[in-house]
C-alpha positions in Angstrom: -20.2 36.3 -13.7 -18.2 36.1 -10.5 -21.5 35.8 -8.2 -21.8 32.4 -10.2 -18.0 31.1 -10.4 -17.6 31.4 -6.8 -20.1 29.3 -5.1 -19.3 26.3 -7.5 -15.4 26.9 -6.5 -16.3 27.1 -3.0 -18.3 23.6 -3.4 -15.8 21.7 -5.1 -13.3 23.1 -2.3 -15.8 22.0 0.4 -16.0 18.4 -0.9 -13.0 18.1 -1.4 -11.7 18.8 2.3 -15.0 16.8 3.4 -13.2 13.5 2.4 -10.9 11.5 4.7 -7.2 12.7 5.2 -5.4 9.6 4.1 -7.4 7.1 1.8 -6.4 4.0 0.2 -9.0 3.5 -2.0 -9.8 0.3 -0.1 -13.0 1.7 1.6 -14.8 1.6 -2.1 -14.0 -2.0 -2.1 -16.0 -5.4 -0.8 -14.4 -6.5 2.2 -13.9 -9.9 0.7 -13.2 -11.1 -2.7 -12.6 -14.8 -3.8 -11.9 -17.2 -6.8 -12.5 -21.0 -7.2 -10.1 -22.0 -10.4 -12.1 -24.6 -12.3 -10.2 -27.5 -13.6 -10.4 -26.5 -17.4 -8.5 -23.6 -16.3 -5.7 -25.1 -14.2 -4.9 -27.4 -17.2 -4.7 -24.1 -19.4 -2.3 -22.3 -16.9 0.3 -25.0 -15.8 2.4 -22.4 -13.9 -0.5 -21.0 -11.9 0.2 -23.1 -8.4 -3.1 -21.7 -6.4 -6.1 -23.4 -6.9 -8.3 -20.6 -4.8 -7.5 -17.6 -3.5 -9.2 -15.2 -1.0 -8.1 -11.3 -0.3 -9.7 -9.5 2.8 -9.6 -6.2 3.7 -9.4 -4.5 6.0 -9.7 -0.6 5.1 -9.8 0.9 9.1 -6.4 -0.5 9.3 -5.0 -0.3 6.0 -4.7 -3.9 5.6 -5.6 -7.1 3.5 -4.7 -10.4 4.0 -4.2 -12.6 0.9 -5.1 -16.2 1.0 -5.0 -19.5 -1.0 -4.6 -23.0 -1.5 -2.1 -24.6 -3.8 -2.3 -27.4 -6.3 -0.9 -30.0 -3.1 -4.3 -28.8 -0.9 -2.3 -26.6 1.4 -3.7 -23.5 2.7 -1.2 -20.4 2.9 -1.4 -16.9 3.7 0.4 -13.4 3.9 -0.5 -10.1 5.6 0.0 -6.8 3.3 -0.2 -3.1 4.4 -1.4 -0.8 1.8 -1.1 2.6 1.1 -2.8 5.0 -1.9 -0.4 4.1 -5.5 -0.8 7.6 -8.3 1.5 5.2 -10.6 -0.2 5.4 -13.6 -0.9 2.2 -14.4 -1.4 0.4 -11.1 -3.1 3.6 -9.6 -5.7 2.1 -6.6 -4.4 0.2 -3.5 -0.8 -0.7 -3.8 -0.1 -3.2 -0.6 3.6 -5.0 0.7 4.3 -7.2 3.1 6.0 -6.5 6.3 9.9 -7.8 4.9 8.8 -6.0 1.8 9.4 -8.8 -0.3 6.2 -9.3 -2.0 4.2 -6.5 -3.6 0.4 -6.2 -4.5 -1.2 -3.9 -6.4 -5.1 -4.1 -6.2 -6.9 -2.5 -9.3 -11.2 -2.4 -9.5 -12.8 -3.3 -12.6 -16.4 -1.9 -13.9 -18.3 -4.9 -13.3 -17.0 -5.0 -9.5 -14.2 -7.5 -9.7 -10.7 -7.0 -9.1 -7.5 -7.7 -10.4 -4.4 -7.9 -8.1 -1.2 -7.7 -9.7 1.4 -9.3 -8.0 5.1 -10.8 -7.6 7.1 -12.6 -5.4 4.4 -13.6 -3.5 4.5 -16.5 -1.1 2.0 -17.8 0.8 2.6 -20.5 4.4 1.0 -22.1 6.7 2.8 -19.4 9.0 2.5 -15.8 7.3 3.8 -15.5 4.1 7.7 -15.3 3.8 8.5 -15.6 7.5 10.8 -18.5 6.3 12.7 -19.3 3.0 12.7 -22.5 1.3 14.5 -24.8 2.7 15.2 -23.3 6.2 14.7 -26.0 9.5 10.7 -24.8 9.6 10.1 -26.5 6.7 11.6 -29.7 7.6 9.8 -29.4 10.8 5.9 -29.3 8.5 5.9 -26.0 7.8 5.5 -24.7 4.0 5.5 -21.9 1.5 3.8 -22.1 -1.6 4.4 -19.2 -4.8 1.5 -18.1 -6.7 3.3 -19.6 -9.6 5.3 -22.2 -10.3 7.6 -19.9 -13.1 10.8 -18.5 -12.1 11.6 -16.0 -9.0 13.8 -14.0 -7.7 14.0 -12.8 -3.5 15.6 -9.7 -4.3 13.1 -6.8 -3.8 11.4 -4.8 -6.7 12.2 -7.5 -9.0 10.8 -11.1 -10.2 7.8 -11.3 -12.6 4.1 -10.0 -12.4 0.8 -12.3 -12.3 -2.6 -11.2 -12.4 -4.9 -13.0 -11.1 -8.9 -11.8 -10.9 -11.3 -12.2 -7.9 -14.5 -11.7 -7.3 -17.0 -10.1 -4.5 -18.0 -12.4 -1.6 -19.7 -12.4 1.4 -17.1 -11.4 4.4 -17.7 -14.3 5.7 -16.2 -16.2 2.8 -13.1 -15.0 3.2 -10.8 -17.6 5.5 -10.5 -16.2 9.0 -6.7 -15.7 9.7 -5.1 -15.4 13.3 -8.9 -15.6 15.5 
């Protein structure tokens, strides 16, 4: 009996070292994903401000960028790093921005999508939440947008989550940030 436990222990050991040393689950994942929100649906979800949204990642570095327009036609986005999340129910990709004031939690469905779960998010014409509202950058033509229009809160860990599905695209769909 032994002559026949050990090689299949030995095997599953062996693929299990044969895998990388840190994963983030983003290498199983498109490199781009988008969504267009059709009219019908923006009239059905008044506080939903983005009317597309882009994320692209980046798994060599660990990275995605999230991207959107708003309702007004402007074009923000924010950078994220990402590590691997065990939670149990956002396991996958969990990703923060550099001040750490807007999480993302990136979770894959069967048919390939994604869902990101998200809050406090803002997205500029600069990077995200490298100003607040009302600061001297945005009387000088810069802007941040939320994801939604509904109530927030700056303070870290808190304000409420969104969902919001995308789909797989080409790479090239994806809106080239910072080239």
């Amino acid at each position: 009996m032994f002559r026949f436990v050990f090689p299949i222990i030995t095997a599953t050991i062996a693929v299990a070292l044969a895998g990388p040393v840190w994963s983030t689950g983003l290498n199983d994942l498109s490199p781009c994903y988008t969504r267009h929100y059709s009219a019908k649906h923006m009239r059905n979800q008044p506080n939903q401000n983005v009317t597309t949204l882009a994320l692209e990642i980046d798994a060599a570095d660990k990275s995605v960028v999230l991207s959107g327009t708003n309702r007004d036609g402007q074009f923000g986005y924010d950078y994220y790093s990402c590590y691997e999340n065990t939670g149990s129910d956002t396991t996958g990709p969990a990703c923060m921005t550099f001040e750490a004031d807007s999480q993302l939690w990136i979770k894959e469905r069967d048919d390939g999508s994604i869902v990101i779960k998200t809050r406090n998010t803002i997205l500029s014409d600069i990077g995200g939440t490298n100003f607040e509202y009302g600061d001297e950058d945005e009387q000088n033509g810069h802007y941040a947008f939320y994801l939604e229009v509904a109530r927030h809160s700056v303070t870290i860990g808190s304000g409420p989550f969104f969902h919001f599905r995308l789909y797989p695209a080409k790479a090239g769909a994806c809106p080239k940030i910072g080239e």
